[in-house]
N, C-alpha and C positions, 0 to 999 in steps of 0.2 A: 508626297504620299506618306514618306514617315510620320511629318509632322499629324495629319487626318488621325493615322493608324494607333499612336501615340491621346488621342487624346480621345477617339473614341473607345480607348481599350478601359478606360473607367466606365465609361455610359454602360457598357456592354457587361460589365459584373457588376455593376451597382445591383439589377434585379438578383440575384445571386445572393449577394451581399445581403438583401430586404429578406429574401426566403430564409438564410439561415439565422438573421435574428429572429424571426415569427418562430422560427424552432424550438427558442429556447421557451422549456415546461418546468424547469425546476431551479432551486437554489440551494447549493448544498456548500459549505461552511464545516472545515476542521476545527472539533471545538479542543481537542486535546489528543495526544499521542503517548501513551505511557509501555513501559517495560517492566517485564515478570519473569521469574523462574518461574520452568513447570517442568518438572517430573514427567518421565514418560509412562502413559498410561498402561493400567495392566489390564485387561479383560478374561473373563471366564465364557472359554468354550468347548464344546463336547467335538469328542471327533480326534481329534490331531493328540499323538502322545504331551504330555506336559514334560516344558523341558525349562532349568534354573535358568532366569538372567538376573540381571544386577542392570534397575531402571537407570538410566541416566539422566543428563539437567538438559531442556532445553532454554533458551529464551524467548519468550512469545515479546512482540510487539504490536499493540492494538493500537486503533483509532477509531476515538470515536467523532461520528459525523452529526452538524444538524442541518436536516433536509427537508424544502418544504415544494411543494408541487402547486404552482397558480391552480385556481380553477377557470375550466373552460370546457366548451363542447368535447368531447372524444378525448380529453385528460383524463389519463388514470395515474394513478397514485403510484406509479411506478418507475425508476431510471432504466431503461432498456439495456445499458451496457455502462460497465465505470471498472475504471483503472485505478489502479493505486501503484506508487512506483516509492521502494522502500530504500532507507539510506539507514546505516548507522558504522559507526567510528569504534575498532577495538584497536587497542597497543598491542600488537604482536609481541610479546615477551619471551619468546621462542626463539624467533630468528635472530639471526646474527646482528640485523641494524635497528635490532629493538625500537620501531616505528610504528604508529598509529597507520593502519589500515581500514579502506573503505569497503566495505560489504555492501552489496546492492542486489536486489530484486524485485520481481515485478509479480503483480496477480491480477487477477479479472476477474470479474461478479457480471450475474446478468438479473434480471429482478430484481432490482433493489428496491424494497419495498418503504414508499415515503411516508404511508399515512399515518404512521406511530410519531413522526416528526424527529425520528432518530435513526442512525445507521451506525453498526460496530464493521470494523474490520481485522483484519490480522494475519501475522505474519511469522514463520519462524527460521530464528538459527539455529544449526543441527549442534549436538553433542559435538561430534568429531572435532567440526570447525571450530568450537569453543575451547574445548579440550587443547587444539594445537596452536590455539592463538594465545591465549591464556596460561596452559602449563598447569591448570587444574582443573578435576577431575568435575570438581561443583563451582559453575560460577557463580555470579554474584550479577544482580543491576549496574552497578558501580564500574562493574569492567567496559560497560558502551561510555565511551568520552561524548558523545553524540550522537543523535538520532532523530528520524524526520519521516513523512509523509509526505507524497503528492500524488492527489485526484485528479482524474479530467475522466469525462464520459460524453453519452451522447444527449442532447436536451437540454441542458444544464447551462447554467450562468456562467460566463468566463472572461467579464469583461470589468472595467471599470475594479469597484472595491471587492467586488464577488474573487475577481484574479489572485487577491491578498490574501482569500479564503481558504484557497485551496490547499494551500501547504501546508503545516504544521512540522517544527523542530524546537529539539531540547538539546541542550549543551553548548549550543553556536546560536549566536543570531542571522537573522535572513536566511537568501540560499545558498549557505556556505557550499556544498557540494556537487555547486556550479563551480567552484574554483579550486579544488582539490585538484594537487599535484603530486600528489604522492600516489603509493598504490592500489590500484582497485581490484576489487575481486568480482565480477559478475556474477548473477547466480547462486549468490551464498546468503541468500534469504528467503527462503521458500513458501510457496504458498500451502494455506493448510492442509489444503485436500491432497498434498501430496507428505502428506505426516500422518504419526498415528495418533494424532488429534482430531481427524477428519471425520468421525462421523459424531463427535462430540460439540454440544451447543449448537443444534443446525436451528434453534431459533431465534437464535441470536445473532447469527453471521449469514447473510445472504451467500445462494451459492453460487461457488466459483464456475463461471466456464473454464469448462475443458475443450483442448480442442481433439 
């Protein structure tokens, strides 16, 4: 009976297996990943007293995508849901065992719109975290030893050469931070709509689901 059990448990997802290739609608392809200072935005509004701050430095890190959607019956131009899961490397200069630490977070997008045959995304580190990893006030690009991208959604190509597609890193080759042993920080790379970047360039960056 095991033996039976054992060999009909492939027959039995193979149709499984056929449904969710027929799924896949689109191919999307990290063409580049790059990193920016940006300043935090000031905006003019009525209403609330005005009160002095002193902008500080964030660093944005973007990716850009190239996405293309097959055609076919009841294909729209669209990725229903995509992931991006961020990595990048600063030298704590701060702490005591002055070490290279891992920063990681995560965002989500719903509409991703394919037909321009392009996609941006992006990601930020706060002031504070810069400031206490770093030891100044204005960072610099130069202070990430490395940095990286990876996609997956739902539709989408994940197989074969498409799998090589999806990741994109600078500083390391491969997926260096699959094998990172030192320490990580969760959570210290945030998504934008939770910055005061978030209602800037919304035609440029598809928007994030919130949950």
């Amino acid at each position: 009976m095991k033996t039976l059990f054992c060999i009909a448990l492939p027959l039995a997802l193979s149709p499984i297996l056929s449904a969710q290739k027929a799924e896949v609608k689109h191919r999307v392809e990290v063409k580049e990943v790059k990193v920016e200072v940006q300043q935090t935005p000031l905006f003019q509004v009525t209403g609330p007293k005005e009160k002095r701050i002193d902008p500080k430095y964030w660093i944005e890190i973007e990716a850009e995508l190239e996405v293309e959607t097959k055609e076919g019956r009841g294909v729209v131009p669209f990725i229903s849901e995509l992931q991006a899961t961020w990595y990048a490397v600063i030298k704590d200069e701060v702490g005591e065992k002055r070490e290279p630490v891992l920063l990681k977070g995560r965002s989500e997008y719903r509409m991703v719109r394919t037909a321009g045959g392009e996609a941006f995304l992006s990601a930020y580190i706060e002031p504070n975290v810069l400031e206490r990893l770093t030891g100044k006030e204005r960072p610099s690009e130069s202070d990430l030893l490395a940095f990286a991208v990876v996609v997956s959604g739902t539709d989408i190509a994940t197989e074969g050469k498409f799998a090589k597609e999806l990741f994109k890193s600078e500083g390391e080759k491969g997926k260096w931070w699959e094998n990172w042993k030192r320490e990580i920080k969760e959570d210290f790379i945030v998504p934008k709509s939770t910055t005061p970047f978030a209602p800037l360039w919304a035609d440029r960056y598809p928007p994030e689901k919130v949950e």
